[in-house]
C-alpha positions in Angstrom: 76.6 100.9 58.6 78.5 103.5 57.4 82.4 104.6 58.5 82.6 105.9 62.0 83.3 109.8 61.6 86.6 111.2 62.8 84.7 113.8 64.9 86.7 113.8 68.2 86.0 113.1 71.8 82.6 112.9 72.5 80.4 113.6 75.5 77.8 111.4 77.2 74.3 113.2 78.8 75.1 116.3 80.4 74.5 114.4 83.9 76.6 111.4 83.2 78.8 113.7 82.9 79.0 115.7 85.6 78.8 112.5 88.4 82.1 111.2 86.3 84.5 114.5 86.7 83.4 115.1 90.3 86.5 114.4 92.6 86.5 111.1 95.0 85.9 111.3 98.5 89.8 110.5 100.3 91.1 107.7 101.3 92.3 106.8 104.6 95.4 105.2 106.0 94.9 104.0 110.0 98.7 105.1 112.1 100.1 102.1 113.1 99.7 103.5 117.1 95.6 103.9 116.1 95.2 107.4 116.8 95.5 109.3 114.1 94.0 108.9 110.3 96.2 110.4 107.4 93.6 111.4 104.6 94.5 111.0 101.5 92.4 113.4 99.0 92.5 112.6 95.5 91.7 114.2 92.1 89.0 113.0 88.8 89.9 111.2 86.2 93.3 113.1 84.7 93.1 114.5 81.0 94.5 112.4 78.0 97.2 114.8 78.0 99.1 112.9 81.3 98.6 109.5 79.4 100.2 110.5 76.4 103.4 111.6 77.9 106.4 110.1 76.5 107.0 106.8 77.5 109.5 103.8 77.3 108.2 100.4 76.9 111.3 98.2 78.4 110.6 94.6 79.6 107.3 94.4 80.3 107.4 97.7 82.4 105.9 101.3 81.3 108.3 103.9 82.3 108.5 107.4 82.1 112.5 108.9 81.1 111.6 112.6 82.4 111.0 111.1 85.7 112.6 108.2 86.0 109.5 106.2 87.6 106.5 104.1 86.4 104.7 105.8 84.0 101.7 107.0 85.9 99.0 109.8 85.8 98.6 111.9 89.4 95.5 110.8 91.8 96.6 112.0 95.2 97.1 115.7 95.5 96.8 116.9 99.3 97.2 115.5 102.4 95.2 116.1 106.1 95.8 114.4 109.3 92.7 113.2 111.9 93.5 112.8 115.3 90.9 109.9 116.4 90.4 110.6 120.0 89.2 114.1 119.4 88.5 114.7 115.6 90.8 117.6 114.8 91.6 117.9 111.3 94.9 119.6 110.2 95.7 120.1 106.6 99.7 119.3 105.0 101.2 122.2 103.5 102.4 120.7 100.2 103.9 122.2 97.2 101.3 123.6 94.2 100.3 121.0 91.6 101.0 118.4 93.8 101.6 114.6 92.5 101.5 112.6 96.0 102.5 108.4 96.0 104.6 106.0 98.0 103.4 107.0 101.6 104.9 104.9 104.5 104.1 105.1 108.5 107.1 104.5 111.1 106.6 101.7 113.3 105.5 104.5 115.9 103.5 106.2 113.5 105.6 109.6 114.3 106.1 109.7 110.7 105.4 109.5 106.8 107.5 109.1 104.4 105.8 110.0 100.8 107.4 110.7 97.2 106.4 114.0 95.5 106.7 114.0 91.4 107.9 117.0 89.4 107.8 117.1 85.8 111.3 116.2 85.5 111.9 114.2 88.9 110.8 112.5 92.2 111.4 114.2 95.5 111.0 112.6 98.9 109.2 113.8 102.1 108.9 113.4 105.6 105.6 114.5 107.4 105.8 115.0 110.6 102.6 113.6 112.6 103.1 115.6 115.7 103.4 119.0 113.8 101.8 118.4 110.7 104.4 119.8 108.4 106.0 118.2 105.5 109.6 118.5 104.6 111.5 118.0 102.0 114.3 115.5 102.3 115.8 114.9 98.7 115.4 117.2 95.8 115.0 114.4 92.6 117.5 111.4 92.6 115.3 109.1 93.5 114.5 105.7 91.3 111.3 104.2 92.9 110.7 102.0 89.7 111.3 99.0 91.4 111.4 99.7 95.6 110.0 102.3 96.9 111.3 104.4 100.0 111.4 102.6 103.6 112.0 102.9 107.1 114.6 101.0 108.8 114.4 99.8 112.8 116.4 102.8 113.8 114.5 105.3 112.4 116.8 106.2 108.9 115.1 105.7 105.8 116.5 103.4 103.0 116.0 104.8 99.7 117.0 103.8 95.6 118.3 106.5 94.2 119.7 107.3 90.9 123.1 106.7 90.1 125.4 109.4 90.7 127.5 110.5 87.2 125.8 107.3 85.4 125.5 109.6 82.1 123.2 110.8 79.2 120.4 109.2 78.1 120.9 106.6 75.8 120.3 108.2 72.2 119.0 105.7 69.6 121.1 106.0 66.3 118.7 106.6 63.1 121.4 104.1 61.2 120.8 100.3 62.2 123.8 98.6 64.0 121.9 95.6 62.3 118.8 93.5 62.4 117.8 92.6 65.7 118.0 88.5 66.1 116.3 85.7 68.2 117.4 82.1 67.7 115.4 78.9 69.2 117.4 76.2 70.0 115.6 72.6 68.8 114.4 70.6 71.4 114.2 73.4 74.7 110.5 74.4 74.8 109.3 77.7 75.5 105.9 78.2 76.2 105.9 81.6 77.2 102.2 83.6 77.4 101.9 86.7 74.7 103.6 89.5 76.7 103.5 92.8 75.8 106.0 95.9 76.7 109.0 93.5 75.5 112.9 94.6 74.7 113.3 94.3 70.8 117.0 95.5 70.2 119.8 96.8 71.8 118.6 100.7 72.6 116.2 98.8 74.6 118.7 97.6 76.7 120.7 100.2 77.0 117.5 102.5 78.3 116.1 99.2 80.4 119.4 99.3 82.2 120.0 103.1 82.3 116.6 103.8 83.5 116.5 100.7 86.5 120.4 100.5 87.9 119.7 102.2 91.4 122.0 103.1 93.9 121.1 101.6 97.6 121.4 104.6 100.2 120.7 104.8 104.0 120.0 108.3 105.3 118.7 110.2 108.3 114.8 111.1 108.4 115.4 114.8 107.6 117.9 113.7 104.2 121.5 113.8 106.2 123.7 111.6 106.8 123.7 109.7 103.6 125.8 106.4 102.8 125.3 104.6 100.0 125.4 100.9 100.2 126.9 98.4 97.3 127.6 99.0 94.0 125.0 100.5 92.0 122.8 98.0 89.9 119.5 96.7 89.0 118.3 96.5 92.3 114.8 95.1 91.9 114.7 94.6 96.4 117.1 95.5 99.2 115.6 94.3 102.6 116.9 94.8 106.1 116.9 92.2 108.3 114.8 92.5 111.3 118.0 92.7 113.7 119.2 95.7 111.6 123.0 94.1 110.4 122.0 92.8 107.2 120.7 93.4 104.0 118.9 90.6 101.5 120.1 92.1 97.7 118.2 91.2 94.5 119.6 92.7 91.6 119.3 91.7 87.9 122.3 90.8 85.1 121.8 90.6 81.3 121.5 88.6 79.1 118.6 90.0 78.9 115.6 88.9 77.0 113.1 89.4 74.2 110.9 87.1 74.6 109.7 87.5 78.5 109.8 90.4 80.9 112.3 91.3 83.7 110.8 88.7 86.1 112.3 86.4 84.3 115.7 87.7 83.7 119.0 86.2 85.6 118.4 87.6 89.1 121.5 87.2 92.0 120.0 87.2 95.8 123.0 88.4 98.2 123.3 89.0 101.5 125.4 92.4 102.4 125.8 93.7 105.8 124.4 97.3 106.8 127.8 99.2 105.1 127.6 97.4 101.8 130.6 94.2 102.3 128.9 90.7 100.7 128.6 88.1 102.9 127.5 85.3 101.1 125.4 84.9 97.6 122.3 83.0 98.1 121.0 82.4 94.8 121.7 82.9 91.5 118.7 82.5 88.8 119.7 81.7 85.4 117.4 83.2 82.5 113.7 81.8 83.1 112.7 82.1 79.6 111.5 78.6 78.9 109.2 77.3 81.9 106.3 74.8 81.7 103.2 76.5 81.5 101.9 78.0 85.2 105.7 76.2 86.1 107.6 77.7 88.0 112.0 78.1 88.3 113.8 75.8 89.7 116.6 76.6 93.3 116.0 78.7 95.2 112.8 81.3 94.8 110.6 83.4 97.3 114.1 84.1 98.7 112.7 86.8 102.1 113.2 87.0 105.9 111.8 85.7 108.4 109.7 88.6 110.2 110.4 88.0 113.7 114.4 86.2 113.7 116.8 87.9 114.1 118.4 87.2 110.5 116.7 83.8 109.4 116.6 83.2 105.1 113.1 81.4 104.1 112.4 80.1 100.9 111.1 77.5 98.5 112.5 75.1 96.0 110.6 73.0 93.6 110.7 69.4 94.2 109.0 68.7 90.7 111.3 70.3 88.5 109.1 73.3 88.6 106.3 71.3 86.5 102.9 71.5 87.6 102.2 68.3 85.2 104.0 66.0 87.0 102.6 64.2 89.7 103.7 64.2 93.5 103.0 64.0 96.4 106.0 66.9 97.4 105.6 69.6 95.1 107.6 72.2 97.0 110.1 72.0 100.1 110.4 75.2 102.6 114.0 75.6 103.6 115.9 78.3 106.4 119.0 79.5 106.5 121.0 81.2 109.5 123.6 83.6 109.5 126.6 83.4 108.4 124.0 82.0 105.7 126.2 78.9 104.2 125.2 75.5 103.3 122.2 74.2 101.8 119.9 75.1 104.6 117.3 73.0 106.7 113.9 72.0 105.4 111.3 73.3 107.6 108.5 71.3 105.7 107.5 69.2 103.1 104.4 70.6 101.2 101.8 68.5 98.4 101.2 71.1 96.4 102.6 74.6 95.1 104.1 77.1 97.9 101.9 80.2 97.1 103.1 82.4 100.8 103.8 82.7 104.2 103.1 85.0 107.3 105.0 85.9 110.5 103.5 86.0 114.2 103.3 88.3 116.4 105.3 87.8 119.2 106.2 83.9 117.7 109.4 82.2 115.8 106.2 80.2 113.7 105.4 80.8 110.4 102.1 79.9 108.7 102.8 79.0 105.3 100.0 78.2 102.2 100.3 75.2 99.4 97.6 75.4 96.7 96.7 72.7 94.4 95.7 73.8 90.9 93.7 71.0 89.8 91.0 70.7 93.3 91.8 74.0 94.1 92.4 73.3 97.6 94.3 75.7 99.4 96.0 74.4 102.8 97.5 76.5 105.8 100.3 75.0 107.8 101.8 76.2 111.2 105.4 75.3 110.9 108.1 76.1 113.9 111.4 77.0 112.7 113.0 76.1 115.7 112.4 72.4 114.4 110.6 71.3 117.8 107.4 70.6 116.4 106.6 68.8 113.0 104.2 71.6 110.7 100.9 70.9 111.5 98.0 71.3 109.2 95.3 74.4 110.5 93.1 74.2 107.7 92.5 73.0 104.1 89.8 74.1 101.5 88.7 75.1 98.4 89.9 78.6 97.5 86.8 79.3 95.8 84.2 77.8 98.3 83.6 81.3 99.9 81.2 80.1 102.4 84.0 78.0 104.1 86.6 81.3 104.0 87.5 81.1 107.5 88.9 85.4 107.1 93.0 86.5 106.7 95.0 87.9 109.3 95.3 91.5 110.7 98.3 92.5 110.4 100.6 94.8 112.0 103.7 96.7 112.0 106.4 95.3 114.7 108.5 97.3 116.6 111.2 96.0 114.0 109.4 97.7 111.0 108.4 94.0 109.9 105.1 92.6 109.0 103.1 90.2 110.9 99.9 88.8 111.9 98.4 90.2 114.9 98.1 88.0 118.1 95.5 88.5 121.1 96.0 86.4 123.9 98.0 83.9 122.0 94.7 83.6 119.0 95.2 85.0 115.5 93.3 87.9 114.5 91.2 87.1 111.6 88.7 89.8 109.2 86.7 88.5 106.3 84.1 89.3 104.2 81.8 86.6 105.9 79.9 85.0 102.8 76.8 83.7 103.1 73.1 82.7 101.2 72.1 86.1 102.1 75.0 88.3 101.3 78.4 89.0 102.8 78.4 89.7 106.7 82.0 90.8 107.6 83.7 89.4 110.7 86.3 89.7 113.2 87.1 86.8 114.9 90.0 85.4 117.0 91.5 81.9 115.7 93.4 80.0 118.1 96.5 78.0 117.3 96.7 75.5 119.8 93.4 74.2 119.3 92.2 75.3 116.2 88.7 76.5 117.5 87.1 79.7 116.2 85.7 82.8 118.7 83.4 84.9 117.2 84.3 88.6 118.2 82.0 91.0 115.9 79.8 90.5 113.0 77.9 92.7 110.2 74.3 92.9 111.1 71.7 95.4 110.0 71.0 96.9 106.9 74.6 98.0 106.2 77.9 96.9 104.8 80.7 97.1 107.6 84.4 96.0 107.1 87.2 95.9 109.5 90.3 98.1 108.4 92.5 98.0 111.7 92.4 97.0 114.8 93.4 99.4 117.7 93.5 97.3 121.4 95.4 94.5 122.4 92.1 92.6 123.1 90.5 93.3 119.6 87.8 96.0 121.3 88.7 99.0 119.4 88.7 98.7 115.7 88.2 100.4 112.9 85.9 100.0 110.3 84.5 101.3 106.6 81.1 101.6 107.0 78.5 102.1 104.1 75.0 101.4 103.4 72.5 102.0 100.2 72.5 105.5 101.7 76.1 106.1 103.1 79.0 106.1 100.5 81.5 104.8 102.6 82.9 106.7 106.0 84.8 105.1 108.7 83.5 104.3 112.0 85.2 103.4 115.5 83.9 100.7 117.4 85.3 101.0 121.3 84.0 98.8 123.9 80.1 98.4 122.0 79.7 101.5 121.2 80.3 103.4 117.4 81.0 106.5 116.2 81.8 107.5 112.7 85.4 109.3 112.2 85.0 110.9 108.9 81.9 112.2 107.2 82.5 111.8 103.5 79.1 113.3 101.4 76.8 111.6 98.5 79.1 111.9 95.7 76.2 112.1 93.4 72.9 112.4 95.5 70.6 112.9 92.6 70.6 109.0 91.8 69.6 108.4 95.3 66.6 105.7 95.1 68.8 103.1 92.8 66.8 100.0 93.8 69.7 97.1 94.4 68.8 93.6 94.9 71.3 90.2 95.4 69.2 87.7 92.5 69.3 83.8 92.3 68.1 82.0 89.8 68.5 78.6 88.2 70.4 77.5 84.6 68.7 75.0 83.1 70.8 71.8 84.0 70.4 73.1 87.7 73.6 75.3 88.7 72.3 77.7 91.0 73.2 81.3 89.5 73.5 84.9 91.2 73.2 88.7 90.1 73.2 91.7 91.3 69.8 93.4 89.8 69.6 97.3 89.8 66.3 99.4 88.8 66.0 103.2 88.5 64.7 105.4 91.4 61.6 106.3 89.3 60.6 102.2 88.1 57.5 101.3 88.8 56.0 97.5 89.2 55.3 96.6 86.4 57.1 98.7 84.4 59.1 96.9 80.9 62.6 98.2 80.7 65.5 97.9 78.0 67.8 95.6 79.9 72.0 95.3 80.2 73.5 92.0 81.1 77.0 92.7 82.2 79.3 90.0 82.8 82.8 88.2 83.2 83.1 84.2 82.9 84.9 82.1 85.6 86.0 78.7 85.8 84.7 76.7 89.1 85.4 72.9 89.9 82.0 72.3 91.1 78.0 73.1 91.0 78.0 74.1 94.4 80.7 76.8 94.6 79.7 78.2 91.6 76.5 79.4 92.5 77.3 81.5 96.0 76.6 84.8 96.6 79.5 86.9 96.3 77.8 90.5 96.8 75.9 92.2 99.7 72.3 93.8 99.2 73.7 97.1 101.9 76.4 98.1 99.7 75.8 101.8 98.5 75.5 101.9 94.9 78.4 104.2 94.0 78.4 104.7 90.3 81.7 106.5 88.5 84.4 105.7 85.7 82.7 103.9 82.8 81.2 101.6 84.8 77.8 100.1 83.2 75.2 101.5 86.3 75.7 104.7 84.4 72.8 102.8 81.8 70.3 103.1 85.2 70.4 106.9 84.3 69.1 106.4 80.8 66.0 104.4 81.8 67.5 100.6 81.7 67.4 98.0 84.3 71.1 96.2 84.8 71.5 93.0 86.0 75.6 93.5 86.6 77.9 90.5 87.4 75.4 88.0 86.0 77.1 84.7 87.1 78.5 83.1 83.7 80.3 79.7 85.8 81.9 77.3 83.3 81.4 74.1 85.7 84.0 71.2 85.7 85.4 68.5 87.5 88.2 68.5 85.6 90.3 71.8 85.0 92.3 70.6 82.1 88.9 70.1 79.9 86.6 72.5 81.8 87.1 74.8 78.3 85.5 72.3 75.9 81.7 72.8 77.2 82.7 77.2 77.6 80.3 78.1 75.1 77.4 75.8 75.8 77.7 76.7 79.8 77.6 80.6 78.8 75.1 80.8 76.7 72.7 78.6 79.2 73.5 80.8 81.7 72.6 83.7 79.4 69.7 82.3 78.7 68.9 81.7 82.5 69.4 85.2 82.9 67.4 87.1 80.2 64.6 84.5 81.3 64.7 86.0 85.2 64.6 89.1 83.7 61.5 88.3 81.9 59.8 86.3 84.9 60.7 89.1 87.5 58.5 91.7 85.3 60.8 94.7 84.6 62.4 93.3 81.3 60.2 92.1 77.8 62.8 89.7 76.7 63.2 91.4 73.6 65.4 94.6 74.5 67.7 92.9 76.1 71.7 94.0 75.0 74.9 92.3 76.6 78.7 93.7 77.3 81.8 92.7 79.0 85.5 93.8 79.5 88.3 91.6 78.8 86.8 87.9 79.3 83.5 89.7 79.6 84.0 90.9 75.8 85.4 87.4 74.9 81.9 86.0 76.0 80.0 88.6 74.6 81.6 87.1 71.0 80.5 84.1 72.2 77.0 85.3 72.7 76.5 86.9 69.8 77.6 84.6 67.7 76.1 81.5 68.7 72.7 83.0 70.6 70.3 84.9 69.1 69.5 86.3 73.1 70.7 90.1 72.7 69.8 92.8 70.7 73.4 93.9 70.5 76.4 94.0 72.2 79.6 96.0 74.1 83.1 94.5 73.7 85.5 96.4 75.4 88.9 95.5 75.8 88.8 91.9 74.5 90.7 89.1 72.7 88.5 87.1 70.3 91.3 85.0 68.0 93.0 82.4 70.8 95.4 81.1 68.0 96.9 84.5 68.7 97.6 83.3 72.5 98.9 80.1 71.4 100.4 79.3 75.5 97.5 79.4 77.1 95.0 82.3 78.4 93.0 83.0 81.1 92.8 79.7 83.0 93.4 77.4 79.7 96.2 75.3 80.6 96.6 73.1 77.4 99.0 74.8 74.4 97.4 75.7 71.0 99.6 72.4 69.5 97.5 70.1 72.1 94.2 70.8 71.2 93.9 73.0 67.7 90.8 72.1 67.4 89.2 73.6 70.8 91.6 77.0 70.2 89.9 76.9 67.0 86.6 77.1 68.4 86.9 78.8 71.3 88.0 82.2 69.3 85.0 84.2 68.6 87.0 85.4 65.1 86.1 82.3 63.9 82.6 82.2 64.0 82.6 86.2 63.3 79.9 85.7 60.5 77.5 84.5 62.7 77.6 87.7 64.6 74.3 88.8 63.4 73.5 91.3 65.8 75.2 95.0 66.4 78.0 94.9 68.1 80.3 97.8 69.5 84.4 97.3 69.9 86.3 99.7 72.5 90.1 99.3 73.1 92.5 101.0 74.7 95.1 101.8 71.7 98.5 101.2 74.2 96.8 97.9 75.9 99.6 95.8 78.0 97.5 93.0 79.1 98.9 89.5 78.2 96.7 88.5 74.7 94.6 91.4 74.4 96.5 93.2 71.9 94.8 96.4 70.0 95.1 94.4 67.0 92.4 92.0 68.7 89.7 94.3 68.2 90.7 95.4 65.2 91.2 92.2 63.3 87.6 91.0 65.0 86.2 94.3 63.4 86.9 93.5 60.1 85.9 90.3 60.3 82.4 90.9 61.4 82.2 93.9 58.7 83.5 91.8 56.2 81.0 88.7 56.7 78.4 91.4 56.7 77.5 92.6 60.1 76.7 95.0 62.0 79.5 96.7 64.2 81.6 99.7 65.4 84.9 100.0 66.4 86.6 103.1 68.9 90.1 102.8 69.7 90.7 104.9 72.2 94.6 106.9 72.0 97.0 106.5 74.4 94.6 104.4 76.9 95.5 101.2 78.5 93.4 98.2 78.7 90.9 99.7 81.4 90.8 103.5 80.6 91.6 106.2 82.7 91.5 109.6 80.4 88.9 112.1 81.5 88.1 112.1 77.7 88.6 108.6 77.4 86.1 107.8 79.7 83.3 109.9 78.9 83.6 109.3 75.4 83.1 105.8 76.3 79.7 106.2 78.3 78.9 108.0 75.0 79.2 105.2 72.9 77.8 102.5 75.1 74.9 104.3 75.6 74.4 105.4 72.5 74.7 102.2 71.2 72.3 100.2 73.3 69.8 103.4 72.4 70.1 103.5 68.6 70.2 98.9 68.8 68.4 97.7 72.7 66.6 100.6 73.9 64.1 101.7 70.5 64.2 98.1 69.3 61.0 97.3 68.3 59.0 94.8 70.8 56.7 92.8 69.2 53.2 92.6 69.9 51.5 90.0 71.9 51.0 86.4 69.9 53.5 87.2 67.4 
């Protein structure tokens, strides 16, 4: 095949098009007092011209100097407020070319706070619910990199701020101070995954700390009134406690590192009181740049407040030297701490397996804290009492990916403390979940109580629609909200008051000329027996009998067992809502899609599980172009296959060791794992432990058995963890060189998914083309041949 020709963006058919720039219908954000809705209206898909503004790549972050924030591209640009009772709309005066993030209710839900970016700062806002009018509250200063804005108990907002008179921007010097050096000292391990984004030399530093060193201030809701509270550092969290006196500090402190990101840096946890004075130090982290694999530090982590004490410390501590490989039966030990927060603290309970969170109650001193065991999977929820009265008490234990057995997560709510908890009724948890079953999902509300651990039923999804709760609006769970859609509804939301519904918001068909997409929830069998599920779309104009080009799209995941591996994680009401460069745009050029064929890689044992990864995806490959062929709408022939990520990692796989496809779309993908030498994905074992299954589990090494077409997209700045740009390119050149047949589009300034206006529709423009030119006019050949 010859070069690809330097001929600039590219556009897909004039109608693919068109559905991809059209703007998103708003979101919505419930008031904590559930009467009013604050829409949030957003804008396309930003031009490549936002990506490639300049930007610092310091310690695993992406920031932007101009402004000193993330580096980001603007999606919410205007602002309207709902009143619920009586559906009056009133729209936010805001300023022109508006760049809208980091919105916040008050407890009372008299108020939003919001962060407006300039080209050369962040400003901060207060709207005011009753009036609808926005006002500016600080002109720039602000440094949300790592916090953003809050509301305290009283009302006053705590904000980060820049650092009054901290200086120039660090200039780097064209003449070397000297090579920049990493030693390894014998014997310490460290088995640190590929990071990307890393410091390499001392500039980095000095912008890394110019760019995140915040100074803590406590102002009044219209901007007076300002105090600023400790010294000014690399604050990376500054919590209040629920009674208002203190404040739990977080900072960071070189040294630094080059080799992981500013997680794992030294990190001091302090508690201050409300006008900056240290009361005691609670932690101090030494450099975590040499942990076991999926390990974890060691002291005192997780370090946060408990929601409804006054001023009680909670955290974890490893009891296994942080080690997931070593076996126990206490794995983790979860400790409080009183003011005036000295001594080792009490254990409040001894878990099996890894701490992995904790909630607050409503209107309780318990806790519910999760342990989850990597090797069953088994996640477990414990009620423990601080007080110490009762022993923790087990409420429920299963595995995390047996989605029948989810029993829903809490509703939470604001208290009037400004902390977050669960919401009680009548003493029972309020739970929400997506309610998985044979037939589909079928969303829930239910109340859970404590005491007795038994299960009330309080709504459920029914019909031919898709219905999840969002908020909950009476004390007795019998006004809620939902998000209603339906294979003819996009998505609106609906109140639900005493048995009766009504929709709040009517949001249009954001592209009603696909309207007739047939969607179907599949099953079908692999041949050793695992149960396997798909979501099967057909155009509005097929017709039975009709033999369509086919795409498979799918991403691999690891599953303990048979039987979990085979639910049905999908609904048949969703509305099929098509955008981005999502692979339903190939329903508009005459294919059938079978999108998130199920490619399970089954085993008992989650250290090994990799070794059979090939055989168990090309099986269920073949499982699935076989449906395809027994349904009727696909020949078996013009079949192609694609994947981002893991998905293009299998579709290497595929190629090279099926002969299934017609061709194939990597997008995104790593495909040489000697390159991610620490583990990836859910590998656990280290490149040095098994070579040999590295070896043959990297799609570069069998890249001259790709002998069918195969397309390469990759985002050019890509910061995922092992899918370097070089991933794709190196795969490229080893499939041309061996002789095959392949293209490669590295897309400028574009992350690993893509976000450019141009990005993305040059994108559809390749994938389609693609499967055209190498699925689509393949020839078919004829009967008893």
């Amino acid at each position: 095949m010859a070069a690809a020709q330097e001929d600039g963006y590219r556009l897909p058919p004039a109608a693919v098009a068109d559905i991809v720039t059209r703007a998103p219908a708003p979101s919505v954000s419930v008031s904590p007092g559930g009467d009013q809705l604050l829409l949030i209206e957003r804008e396309a898909l930003p031009p490549v011209a936002d990506l490639a503004k300049p930007m610092e790549k310091l310690a695993g972050l992406r920031l932007d100097a101009a402004t000193n924030d993330r580096h980001r591209t603007r999606s919410a640009v205007g602002l309207s407020l709902q009143t619920i009772a009586s559906g009056q709309t009133r729209t936010v005066t805001l300023p022109a070319d508006a760049d809208l993030s980091r919105f916040a209710w008050t407890p009372d839900g008299g108020k939003v706070v919001f962060a407006n970016t300039r080209p050369d700062a962040v400003d901060l806002y207060v709207l005011d619910t009753a009036t609808a009018a926005a006002r500016k509250v600080m002109t720039g200063g602000l440094n949300p990199i790592f916090q953003s804005p809050e509301w305290l108990a009283d009302g006053s907002l705590l904000v980060l701020t820049i650092p009054e008179g901290r200086g120039p921007m660090p200039v780097e010097s064209l003449t070397p101070r000297g090579p920049a050096i990493q030693t390894a000292s014998g014997g310490k391990q460290a088995q640190n995954r590929t990071w990307q984004d890393l410091l390499e030399n001392p500039h980095d530093e000095a912008m890394f700390t110019w760019m995140t060193t915040s100074q803590p201030v406590i102002m009044a809701a219209d901007g007076t009134r300002k105090r600023t509270v400790g010294p000014a550092r690399i604050y990376t969290s500054v919590a209040p406690s629920p009674d208002g006196k203190y404040l739990l500090m977080e900072w960071l402190e070189p040294p630094f590192s080059y080799q992981v990101p500013w997680s794992r840096f030294p990190t001091t946890s302090a508690v201050y009181t409300m006008d900056g004075k240290l009361v005691e130090t609670i932690a101090k982290q030494p450099l975590a740049d040499a942990l076991p694999v999926q390990g974890v530090v060691t002291g005192r982590r997780s370090i946060q407040w408990h929601p409804t004490e006054d001023a009680l410390l909670l955290w974890t501590e490893a009891q296994d030297g942080g080690d997931p490989r070593v076996k126990t039966d206490n794995r983790d030990n979860l400790f409080a701490l009183a003011a005036p927060f000295k001594g080792e603290g009490r254990v409040l309970a001894r878990m099996e397996d890894r701490a992995s969170g904790a909630f607050g109650i409503e209107g309780s001193d318990d806790i519910v804290a999760y342990d989850y065991d990597r090797d069953t999977r088994e996640i477990r929820q414990t009620l423990v009492d601080v007080t110490g009265s009762n022993a923790p008490r087990q409420l429920s234990i299963r595995n995390a990916q047996d989605a029948y057995a989810d029993p829903g997560n809490p509703l939470f709510t604001t208290s009037d403390r400004g902390t977050r908890v669960a919401r009680m009724v009548d003493g029972k948890l309020l739970l929400s979940g997506l309610g998985a079953t044979p037939e589909g999902y079928r969303p829930f509300l239910r109340r859970f109580d404590l005491a007795t651990l038994e299960t009330e039923e309080l709504w459920r999804n029914a019909g031919e629609e898709f219905e999840t709760v969002v908020d909950v609006l009476s004390r007795d769970g019998s006004t809620f909200v939902t998000s209603y859609e339906s294979p003819t509804n996009p998505g609106n939301v609906r109140l639900h008051d005493g048995g009766t519904a009504r929709f709040l918001t009517n949001f249009p068909d954001p592209h009603p000329e696909l309207t007739g997409i047939k969607r179907e929830l599949v099953t079908y069998k692999r041949a050793d027996g695992v149960d396997l599920t798909a979501t099967l779309y057909l155009p509005a104009s097929y017709k039975q009998g009709d033999k369509l080009p086919v795409v498979i799209w799918a991403y691999p995941l690891e599953y303990n067992d048979a039987a979990t591996a085979g639910q049905n994680r999908d609904s048949p009401w969703l509305f099929t809502r098509i955008g981005g460069y999502s692979p339903l745009f190939f329903l508009t050029q005459g294919y059938a899609v079978l999108d998130r064929a199920a490619m399970p890689v089954v085993g008992a044992d989650p250290e090994t599980v990799n070794d059979s990864f090939i055989e168990q995806v090309v099986a269920s490959a073949q499982a699935a172009v076989d449906f395809t062929v027994e349904r009727g709408f696909g020949d078996g022939v013009r079949v192609g296959v694609g994947g981002h990520s893991y998905g293009a990692f299998m579709t290497g796989h595929l190629l090279a060791h099926s002969d299934l496809f017609r061709a194939g779309i990597a997008r995104s993908g790593a495909y040489n794992r000697t390159l991610t030498p620490f583990g990836f994905q859910s590998e656990r074992r280290v490149f040095w432990d098994t070579p040999e299954t590295y070896y043959r589990l990297s799609p570069f090494m069998a890249a001259d058995k790709i002998n069918e077409p195969i397309l390469f997209i990759h985002g050019q700045n890509d910061s995922n963890p092992g899918t370097f740009p070089e991933q794709s390119e190196r795969m490229f050149a080893a499939v041309k060189g061996t002789g095959g047949t392949a293209r490669l589009v590295m897309l400028p300034h574009e992350d690993h998914g893509y976000r450019g206006r141009e990005s993305v529709l040059h994108t559809l423009a390749e994938m389609i083309d693609w499967f055209d030119t190498h699925v689509k006019n393949a020839p078919v050949p004829a009967a008893g041949e």
